[in-house]
C-alpha positions as CSV (number, residue, x, y, z in Angstrom):
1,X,-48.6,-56.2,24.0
2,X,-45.9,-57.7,25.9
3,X,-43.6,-54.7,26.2
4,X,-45.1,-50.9,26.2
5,X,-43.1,-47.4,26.7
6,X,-45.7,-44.9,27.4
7,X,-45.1,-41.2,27.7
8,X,-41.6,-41.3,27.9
9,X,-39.9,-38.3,27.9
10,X,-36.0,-37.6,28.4
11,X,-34.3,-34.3,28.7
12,X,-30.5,-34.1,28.1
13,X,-30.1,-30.2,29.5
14,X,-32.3,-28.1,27.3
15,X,-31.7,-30.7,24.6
16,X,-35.3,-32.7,24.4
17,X,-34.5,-36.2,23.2
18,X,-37.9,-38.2,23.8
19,X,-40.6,-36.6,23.8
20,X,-43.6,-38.2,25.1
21,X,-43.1,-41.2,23.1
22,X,-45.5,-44.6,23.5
23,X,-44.5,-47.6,21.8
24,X,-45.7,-51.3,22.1
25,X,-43.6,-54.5,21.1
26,X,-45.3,-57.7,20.9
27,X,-43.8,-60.9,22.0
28,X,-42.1,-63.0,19.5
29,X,-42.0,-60.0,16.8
30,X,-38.9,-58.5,15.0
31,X,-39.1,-54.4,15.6
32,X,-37.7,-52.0,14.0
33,X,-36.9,-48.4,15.4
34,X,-36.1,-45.9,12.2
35,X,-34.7,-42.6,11.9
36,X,-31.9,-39.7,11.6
37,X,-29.3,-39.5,13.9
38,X,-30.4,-37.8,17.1
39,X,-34.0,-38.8,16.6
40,X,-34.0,-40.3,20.0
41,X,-33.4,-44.4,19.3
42,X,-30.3,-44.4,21.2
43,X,-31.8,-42.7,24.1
44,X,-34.9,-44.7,23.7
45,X,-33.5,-48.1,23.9
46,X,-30.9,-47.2,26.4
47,X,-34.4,-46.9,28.6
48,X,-35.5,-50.1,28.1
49,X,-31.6,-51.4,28.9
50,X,-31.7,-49.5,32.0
51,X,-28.5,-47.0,30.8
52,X,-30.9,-44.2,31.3
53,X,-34.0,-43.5,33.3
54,X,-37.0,-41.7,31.7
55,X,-37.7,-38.2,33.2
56,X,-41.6,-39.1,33.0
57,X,-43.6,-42.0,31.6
58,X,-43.9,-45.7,32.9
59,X,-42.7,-49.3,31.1
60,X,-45.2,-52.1,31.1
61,X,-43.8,-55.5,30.5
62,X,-45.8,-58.6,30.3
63,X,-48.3,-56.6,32.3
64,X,-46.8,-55.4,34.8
65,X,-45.3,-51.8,35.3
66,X,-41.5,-52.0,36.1
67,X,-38.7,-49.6,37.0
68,X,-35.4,-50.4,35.4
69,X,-32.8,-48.4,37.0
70,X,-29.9,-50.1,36.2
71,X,-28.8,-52.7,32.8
72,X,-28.4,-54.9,35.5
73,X,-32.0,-54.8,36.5
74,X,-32.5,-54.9,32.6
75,X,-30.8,-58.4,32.8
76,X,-33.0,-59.7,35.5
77,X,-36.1,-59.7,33.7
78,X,-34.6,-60.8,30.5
79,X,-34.0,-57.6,28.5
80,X,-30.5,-57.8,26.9
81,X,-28.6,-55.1,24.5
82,X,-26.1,-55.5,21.8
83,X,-24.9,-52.1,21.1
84,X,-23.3,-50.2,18.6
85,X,-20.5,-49.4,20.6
86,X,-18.6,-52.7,21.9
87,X,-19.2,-54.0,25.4
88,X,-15.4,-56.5,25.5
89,X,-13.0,-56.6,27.8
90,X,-9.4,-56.7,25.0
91,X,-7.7,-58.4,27.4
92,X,-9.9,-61.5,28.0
93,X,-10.6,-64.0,25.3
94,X,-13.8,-64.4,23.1
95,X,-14.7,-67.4,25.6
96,X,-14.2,-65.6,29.0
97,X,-15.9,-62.2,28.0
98,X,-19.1,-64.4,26.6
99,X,-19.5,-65.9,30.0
100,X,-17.7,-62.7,32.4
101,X,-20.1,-62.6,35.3
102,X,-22.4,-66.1,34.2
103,X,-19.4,-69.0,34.4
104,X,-20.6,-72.4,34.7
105,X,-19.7,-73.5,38.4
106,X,-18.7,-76.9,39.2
107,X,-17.3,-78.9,42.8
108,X,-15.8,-76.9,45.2
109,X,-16.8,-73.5,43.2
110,X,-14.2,-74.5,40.2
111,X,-15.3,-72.5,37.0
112,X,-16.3,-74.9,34.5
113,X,-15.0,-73.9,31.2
114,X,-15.1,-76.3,28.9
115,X,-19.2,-76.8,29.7
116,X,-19.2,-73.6,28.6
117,X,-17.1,-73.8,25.6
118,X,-19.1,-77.3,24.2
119,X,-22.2,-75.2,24.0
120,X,-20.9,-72.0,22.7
121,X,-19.5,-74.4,20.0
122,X,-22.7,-76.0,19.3
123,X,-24.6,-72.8,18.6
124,X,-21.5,-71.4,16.7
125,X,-21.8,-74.8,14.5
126,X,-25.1,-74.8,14.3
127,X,-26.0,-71.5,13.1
128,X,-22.1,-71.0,11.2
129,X,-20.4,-68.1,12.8
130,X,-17.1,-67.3,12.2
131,X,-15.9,-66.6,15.4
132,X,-12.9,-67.9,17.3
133,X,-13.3,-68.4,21.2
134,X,-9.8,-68.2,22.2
135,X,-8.8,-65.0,20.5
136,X,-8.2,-62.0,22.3
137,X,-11.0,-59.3,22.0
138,X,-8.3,-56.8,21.3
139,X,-7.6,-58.6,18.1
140,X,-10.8,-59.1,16.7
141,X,-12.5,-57.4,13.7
142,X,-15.9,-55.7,14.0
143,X,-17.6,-58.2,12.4
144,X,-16.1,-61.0,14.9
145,X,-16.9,-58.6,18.2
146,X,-20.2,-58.4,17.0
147,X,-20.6,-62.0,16.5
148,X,-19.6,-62.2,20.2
149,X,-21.6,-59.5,21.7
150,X,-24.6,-61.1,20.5
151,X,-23.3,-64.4,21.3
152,X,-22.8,-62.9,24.8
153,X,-26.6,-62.1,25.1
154,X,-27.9,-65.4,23.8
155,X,-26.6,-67.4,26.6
156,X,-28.5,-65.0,29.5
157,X,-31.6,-65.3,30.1
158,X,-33.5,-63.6,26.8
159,X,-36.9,-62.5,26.8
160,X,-36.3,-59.1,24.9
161,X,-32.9,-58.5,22.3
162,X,-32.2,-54.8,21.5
163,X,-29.9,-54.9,18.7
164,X,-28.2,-51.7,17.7
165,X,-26.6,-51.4,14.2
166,X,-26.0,-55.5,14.8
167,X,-24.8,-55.9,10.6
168,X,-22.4,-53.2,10.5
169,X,-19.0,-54.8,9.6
170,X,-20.5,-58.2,8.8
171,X,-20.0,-60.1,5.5
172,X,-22.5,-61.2,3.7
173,X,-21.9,-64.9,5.2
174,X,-22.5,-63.4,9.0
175,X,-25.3,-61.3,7.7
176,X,-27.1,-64.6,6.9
177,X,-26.0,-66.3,10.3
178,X,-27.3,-63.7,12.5
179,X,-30.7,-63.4,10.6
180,X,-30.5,-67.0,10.9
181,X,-30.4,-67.2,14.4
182,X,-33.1,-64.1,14.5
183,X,-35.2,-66.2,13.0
184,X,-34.7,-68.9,15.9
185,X,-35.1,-66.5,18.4
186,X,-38.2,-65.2,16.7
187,X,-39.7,-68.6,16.9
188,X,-39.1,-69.0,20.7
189,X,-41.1,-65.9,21.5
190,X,-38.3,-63.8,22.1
191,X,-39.0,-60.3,20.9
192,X,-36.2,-58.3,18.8
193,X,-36.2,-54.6,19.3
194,X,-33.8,-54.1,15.9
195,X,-32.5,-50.9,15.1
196,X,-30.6,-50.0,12.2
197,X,-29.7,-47.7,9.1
198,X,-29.8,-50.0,6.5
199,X,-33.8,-50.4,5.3
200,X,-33.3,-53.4,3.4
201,X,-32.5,-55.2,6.1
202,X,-35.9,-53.9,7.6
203,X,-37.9,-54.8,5.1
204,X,-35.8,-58.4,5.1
205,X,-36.4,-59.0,8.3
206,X,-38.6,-57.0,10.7
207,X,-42.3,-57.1,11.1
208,X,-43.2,-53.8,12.3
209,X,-41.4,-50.6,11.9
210,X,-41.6,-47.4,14.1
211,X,-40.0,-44.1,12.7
212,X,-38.7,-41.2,15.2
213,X,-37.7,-37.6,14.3
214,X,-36.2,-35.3,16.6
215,X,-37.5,-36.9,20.1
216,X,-41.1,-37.6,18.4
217,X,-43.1,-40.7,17.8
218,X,-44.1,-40.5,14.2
219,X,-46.1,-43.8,13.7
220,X,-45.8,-47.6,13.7
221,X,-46.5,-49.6,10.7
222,X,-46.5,-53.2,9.1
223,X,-43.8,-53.3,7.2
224,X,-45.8,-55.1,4.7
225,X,-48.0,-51.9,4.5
226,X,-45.0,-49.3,3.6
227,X,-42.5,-49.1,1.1
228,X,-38.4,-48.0,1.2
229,X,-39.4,-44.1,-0.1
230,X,-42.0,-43.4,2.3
231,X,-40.8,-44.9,5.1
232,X,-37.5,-42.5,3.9
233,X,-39.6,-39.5,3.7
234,X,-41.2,-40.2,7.5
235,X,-37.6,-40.2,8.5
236,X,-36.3,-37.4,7.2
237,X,-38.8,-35.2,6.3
238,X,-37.7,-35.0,2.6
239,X,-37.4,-37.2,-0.2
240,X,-33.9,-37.9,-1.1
241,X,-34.1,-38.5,-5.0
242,X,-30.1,-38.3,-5.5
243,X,-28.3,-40.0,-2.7
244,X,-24.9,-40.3,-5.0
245,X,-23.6,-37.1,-6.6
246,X,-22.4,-37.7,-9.8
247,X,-18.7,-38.4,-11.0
248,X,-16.4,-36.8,-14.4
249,X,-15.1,-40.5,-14.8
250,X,-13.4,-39.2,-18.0
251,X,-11.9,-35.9,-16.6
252,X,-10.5,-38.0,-13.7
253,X,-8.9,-40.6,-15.6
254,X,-7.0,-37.5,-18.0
255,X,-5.5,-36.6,-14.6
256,X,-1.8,-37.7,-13.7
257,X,-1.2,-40.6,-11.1
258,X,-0.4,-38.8,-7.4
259,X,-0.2,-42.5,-5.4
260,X,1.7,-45.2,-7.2
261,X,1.8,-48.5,-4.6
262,X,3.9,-51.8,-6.1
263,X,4.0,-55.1,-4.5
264,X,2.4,-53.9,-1.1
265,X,2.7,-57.0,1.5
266,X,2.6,-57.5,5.0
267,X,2.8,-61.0,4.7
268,X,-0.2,-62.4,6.5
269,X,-2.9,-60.0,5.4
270,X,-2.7,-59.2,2.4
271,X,0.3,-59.9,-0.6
272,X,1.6,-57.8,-3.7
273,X,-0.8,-55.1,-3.8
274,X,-0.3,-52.5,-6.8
275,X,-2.8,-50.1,-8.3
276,X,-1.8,-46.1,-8.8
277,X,-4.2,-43.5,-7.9
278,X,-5.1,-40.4,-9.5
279,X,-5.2,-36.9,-8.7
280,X,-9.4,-36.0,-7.1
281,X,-10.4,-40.0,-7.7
282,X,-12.4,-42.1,-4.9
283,X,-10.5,-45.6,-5.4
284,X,-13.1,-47.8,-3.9
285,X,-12.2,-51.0,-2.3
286,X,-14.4,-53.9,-1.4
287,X,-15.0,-58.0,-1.2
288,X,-15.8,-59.9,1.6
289,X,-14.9,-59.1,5.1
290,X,-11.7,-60.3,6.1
291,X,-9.8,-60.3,2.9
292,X,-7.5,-58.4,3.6
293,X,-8.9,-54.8,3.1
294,X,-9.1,-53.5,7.0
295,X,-5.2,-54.1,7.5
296,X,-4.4,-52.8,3.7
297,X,-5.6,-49.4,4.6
298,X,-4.2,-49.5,8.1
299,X,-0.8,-50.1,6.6
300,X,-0.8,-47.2,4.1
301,X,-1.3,-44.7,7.3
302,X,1.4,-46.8,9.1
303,X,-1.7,-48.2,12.1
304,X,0.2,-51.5,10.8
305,X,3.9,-52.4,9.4
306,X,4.5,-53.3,5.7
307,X,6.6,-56.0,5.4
308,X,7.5,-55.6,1.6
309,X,6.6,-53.4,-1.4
310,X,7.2,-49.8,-2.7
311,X,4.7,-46.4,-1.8
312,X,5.4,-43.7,-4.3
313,X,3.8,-40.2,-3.7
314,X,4.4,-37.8,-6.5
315,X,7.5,-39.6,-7.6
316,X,9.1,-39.5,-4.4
317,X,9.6,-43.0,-2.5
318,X,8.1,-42.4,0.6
319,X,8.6,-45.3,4.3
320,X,5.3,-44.9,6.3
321,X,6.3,-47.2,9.6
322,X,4.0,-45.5,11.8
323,X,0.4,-42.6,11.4
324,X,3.3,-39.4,12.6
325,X,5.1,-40.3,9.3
326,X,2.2,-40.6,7.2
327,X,0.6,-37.1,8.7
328,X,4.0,-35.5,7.8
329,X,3.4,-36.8,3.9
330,X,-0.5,-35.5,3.7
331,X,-2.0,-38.8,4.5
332,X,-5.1,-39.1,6.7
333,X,-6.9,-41.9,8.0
334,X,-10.8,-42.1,8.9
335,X,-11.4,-45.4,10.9
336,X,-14.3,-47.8,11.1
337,X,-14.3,-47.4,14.7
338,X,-14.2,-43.8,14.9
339,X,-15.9,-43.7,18.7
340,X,-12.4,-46.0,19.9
341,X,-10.1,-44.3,17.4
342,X,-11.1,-41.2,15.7
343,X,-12.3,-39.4,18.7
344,X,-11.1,-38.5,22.2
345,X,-15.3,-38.8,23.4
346,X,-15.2,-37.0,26.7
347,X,-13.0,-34.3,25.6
348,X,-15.0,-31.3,23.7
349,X,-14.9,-30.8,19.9
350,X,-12.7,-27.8,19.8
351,X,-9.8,-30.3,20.9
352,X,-11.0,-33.4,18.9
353,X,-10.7,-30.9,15.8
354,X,-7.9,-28.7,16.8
355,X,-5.6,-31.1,18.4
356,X,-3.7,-32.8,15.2
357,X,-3.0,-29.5,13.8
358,X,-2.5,-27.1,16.7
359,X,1.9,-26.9,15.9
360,X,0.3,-24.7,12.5
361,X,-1.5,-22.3,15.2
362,X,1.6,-22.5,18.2
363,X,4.5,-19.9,18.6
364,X,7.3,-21.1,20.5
365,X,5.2,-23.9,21.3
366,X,2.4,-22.1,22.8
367,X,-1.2,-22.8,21.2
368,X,-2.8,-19.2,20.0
369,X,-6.4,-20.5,21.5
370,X,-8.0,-17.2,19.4
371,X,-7.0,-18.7,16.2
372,X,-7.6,-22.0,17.6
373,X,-11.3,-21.6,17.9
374,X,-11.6,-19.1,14.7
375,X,-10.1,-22.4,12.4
376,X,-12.6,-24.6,14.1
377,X,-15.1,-22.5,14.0
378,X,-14.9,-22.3,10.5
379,X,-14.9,-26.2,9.6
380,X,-18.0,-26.1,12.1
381,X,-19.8,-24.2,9.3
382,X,-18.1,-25.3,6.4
383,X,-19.5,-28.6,7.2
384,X,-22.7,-28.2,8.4
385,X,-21.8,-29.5,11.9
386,X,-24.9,-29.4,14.4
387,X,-23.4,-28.4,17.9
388,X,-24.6,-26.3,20.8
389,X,-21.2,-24.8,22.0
390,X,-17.2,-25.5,21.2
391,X,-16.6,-27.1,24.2
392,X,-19.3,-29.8,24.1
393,X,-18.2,-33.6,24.6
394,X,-18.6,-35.1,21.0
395,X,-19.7,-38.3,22.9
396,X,-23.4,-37.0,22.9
397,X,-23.6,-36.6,19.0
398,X,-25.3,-38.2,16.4
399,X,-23.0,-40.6,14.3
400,X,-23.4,-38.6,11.3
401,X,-21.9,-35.1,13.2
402,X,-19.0,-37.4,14.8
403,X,-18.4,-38.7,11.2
404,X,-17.7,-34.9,10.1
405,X,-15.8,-33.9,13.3
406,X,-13.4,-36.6,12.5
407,X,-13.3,-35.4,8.9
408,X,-12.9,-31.6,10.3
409,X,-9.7,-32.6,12.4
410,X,-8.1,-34.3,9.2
411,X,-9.0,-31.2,6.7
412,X,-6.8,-28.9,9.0
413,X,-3.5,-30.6,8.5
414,X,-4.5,-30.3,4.4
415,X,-4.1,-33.8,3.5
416,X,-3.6,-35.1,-0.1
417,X,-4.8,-38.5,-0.1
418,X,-7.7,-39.4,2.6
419,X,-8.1,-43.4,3.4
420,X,-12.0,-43.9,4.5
421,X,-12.8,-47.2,6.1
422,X,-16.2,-47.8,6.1
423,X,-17.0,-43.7,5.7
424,X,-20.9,-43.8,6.2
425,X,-21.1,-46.5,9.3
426,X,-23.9,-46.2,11.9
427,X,-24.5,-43.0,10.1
428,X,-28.8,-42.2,8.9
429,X,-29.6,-42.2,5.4
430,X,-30.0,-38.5,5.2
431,X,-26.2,-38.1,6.8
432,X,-25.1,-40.5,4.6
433,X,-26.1,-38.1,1.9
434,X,-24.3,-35.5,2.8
435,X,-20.6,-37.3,3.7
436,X,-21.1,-38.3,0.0
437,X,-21.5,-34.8,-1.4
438,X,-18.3,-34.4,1.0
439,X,-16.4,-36.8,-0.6
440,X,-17.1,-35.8,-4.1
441,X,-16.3,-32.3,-3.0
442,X,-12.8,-33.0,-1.6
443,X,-12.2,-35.0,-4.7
444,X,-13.1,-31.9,-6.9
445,X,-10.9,-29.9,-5.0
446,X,-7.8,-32.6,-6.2
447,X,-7.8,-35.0,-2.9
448,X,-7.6,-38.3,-3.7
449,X,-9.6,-40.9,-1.5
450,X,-9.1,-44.6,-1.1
451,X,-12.7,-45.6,0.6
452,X,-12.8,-49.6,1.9
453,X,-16.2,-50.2,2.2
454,X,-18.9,-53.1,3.0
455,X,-21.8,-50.8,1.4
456,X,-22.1,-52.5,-1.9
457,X,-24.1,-49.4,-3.7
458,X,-21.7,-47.0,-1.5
459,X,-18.9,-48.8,-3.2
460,X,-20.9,-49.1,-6.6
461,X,-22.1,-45.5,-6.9
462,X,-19.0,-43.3,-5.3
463,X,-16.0,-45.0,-6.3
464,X,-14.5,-44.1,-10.0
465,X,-12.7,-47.0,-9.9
466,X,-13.8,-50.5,-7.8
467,X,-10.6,-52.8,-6.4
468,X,-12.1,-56.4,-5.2
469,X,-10.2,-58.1,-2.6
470,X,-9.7,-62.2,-2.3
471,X,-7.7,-64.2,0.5
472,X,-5.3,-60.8,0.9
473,X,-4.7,-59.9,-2.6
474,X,-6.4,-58.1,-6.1
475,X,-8.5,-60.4,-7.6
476,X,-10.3,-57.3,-10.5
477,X,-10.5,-53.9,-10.9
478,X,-13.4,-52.3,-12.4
479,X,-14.0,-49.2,-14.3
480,X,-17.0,-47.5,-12.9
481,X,-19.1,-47.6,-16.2
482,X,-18.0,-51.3,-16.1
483,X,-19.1,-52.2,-12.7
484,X,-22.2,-54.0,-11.7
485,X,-23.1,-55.7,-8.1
486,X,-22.4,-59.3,-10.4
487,X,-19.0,-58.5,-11.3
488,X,-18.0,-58.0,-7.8
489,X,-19.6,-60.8,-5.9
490,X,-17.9,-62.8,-9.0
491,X,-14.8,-61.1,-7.6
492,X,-15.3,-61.2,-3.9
493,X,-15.7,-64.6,-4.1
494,X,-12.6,-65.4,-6.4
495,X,-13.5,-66.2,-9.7
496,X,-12.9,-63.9,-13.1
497,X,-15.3,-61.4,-13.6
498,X,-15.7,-62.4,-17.2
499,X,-16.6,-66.0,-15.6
500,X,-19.9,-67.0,-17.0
């Protein structure tokens, strides 16, 4: 074996998240590490990056026992991450955070750039990534700041690539690239430690699969020897045999229109969007990345200005220049990146859920903390949030509990209409479960939901009506009964969806 955890065991506090867990990698193989949310994969390949030190147990690579006390130790013998959360400096370009601490050097110590930019552009080339090396990381999508942290790890030295969540965001085009240049890696005898949600893409693409649950090795097994349900069972203990609760399509549509939008531009991103919205429906919204979607929803909670076009909310013209405005007319907005924008991470989760709403529970301007922590309390329970005290940071949760925080902090100013982008992202299949029974409850209870989503059966099996995106504007909308993953992709990529 050319890399081996044995034994390792973390403690967090009283909170056990490894425990005594021994897994080999061979060289050259693609690895997957499965399971639920606080199962320890985080914590377990943070170990092997050097962002935490094991409490017992040793790492063997090629061999040899080594201590890795530090990522930068990591780096030294060729073990390189690609995290979930993004590693960029926003105020450098593509090109200088790919080479930020490795710059070609030329005479008299001059930093070489354009060295570096000819071969960055070869492999972007080669391999087709849509990436753009002089824009600013603060302006790029997920999809393109993933592109670049793992272009930023492919040009140190590589023996072993953790890659945490690496598709989320990614079109369908990117998807292909990276396992592309997976492949390549593969073949070079660099070992992939992959570690993600979706289970296609393990069965696509890994060789071996290990499952964790709650700090415990489970087992490691060919992926050729295991199917999607059992390998769902080892994660989760259960088998999940409804993942989507069901829609009243017809009892929906019988509803009146709450959201009328007309002509929606912001004339760069996306042009003359209409589409009206009933009362308790999930409009669903997908295509290919970078269509348009991501700065459509943005606009409606005023993250980005409209340039043209009419918002109607219960017959009442409504101007939504910036998130305060669109708060003050029952709008609320759950981001993609909800760790950068839908949490304050080292503050605790009684003020990441209290905070937008605390005016509701102030007299005179000063917060009644008793009520305070009674409303949050309440949300705690209502939705099944796992925490050890109120005043926890919610940077040490799982995904899936972050994910329902952020919802918590929304449900307290009683929105109307909720806009999710990307609601289930980074999130374990059985947390996934349970944001959808959440969605389909608020819908029930008459709050309408516009979901943008990359999840093709997400957006198939909890939207009542499907909106496709093409080059900023509507290109179909489909009926639920009427949708099938063809239709779409006929759609996303801009032809009728009658088109034979």
């Amino acid at each position: 074996m050319f890399l081996e955890l044995k034994n390792i065991t973390k403690k967090f506090l009283s909170i056990t998240a490894l425990n005594n867990v021994s897994i080999s990698f061979k060289k050259g193989e693609v690895h997957a590490i499965v399971g639920e949310n606080g199962a320890g994969k985080s914590t377990l390949i943070k170990i092997i990056a050097g962002i935490y030190n094991a409490d017992n147990g040793v790492i063997v690579l090629d061999g040899k026992e080594v201590k890795i006390p530090s990522p930068f130790s990591a780096s030294k013998l060729g073990i390189n991450v690609v995290c979930q959360e993004y590693n960029l400096a926003p105020n450098l370009t593509v090109l200088d955070n790919i080479i930020l601490g490795k710059e070609p050097v030329g005479k008299f110590g001059r930093i070489e750039k354009n060295i570096a930019r000819e071969r960055l552009e070869e492999i972007i080339n080669k391999y087709a990534l849509h990436i753009d090396l002089n824009k600013f990381a603060a302006d790029l999508s997920a999809a393109e700041a993933k592109i670049a942290e793992i272009l930023k790890a492919y040009i140190s030295k590589l023996e072993i690539l953790i890659l945490d969540e690496p598709t989320a965001a990614l079109t369908e085009d990117d998807v292909v690239s990276l396992f592309r240049l997976i492949s390549i890696l593969k073949s070079r005898g660099i070992t992939i430690i992959y570690i993600s949600h979706r289970l296609d893409e393990v069965f696509q693409i890994c060789d071996r699969v290990s499952v964790l649950k709650d700090g415990n090795y489970i087992d490691t097994f060919k992926v050729s020897d295991i199917d999607h349900d059992s390998l769902v069972k080892l994660m989760v203990g259960r088998e999940l045999k409804k993942l989507f609760p069901a829609s009243n399509v017809e009892k929906i549509n019988q509803k009146d229109f709450v959201l009328s939008l007309k002509n929606l531009t912001d004339s760069k991103n996306f042009y003359d969007v209409s589409f009206d919205l009933h009362e308790g429906e999930i409009f669903g919204i997908g295509g290919m990345a970078g269509q348009g979607q991501r700065e459509f929803i943005r606009s409606l909670f005023g993250a980005q200005l409209l340039t043209g076009g009419e918002i109607t909310f219960k017959n009442n013209k409504l101007a939504i220049n910036n998130p305060k405005q669109a708060v003050k007319n029952s709008f609320a907005f759950l981001s993609d990146d909800r760790r950068n924008e839908g949490l304050a991470l080292t503050q605790s989760i009684l003020r990441n859920i209290s905070y937008p709403s605390q005016d509701k529970r102030a007299n005179y301007g000063v917060i009644d903390k008793q009520k305070d922590k009674a409303v949050v309390s309440k949300y705690i329970q209502d939705l099944s949030i796992k925490i050890t005290s109120l005043y926890q940071n919610v940077q040490g949760l799982s995904g899936g509990n972050q994910q329902r925080i952020v919802i918590a902090k929304w449900l307290l100013v009683s929105p109307q209409i909720m806009l999710f982008h990307e609601p289930t992202l980074g999130i374990d299949v059985g947390a996934k479960q349970d944001i959808y029974k959440l969605l389909r409850l608020f819908a029930e209870q008459g709050i309408s939901i516009i979901m943008v989503t990359s999840d093709m059966l997400e957006l198939l099996h909890m939207s009542d009506r499907i909106c496709v995106f093409y080059e900023g504007r509507i290109q179909a909308i489909i009926s639920n009964k009427e949708a099938t993953e063809e239709k779409i992709m006929k759609a996303a990529s801009g032809k009728s969806i009658n088109e034979k």
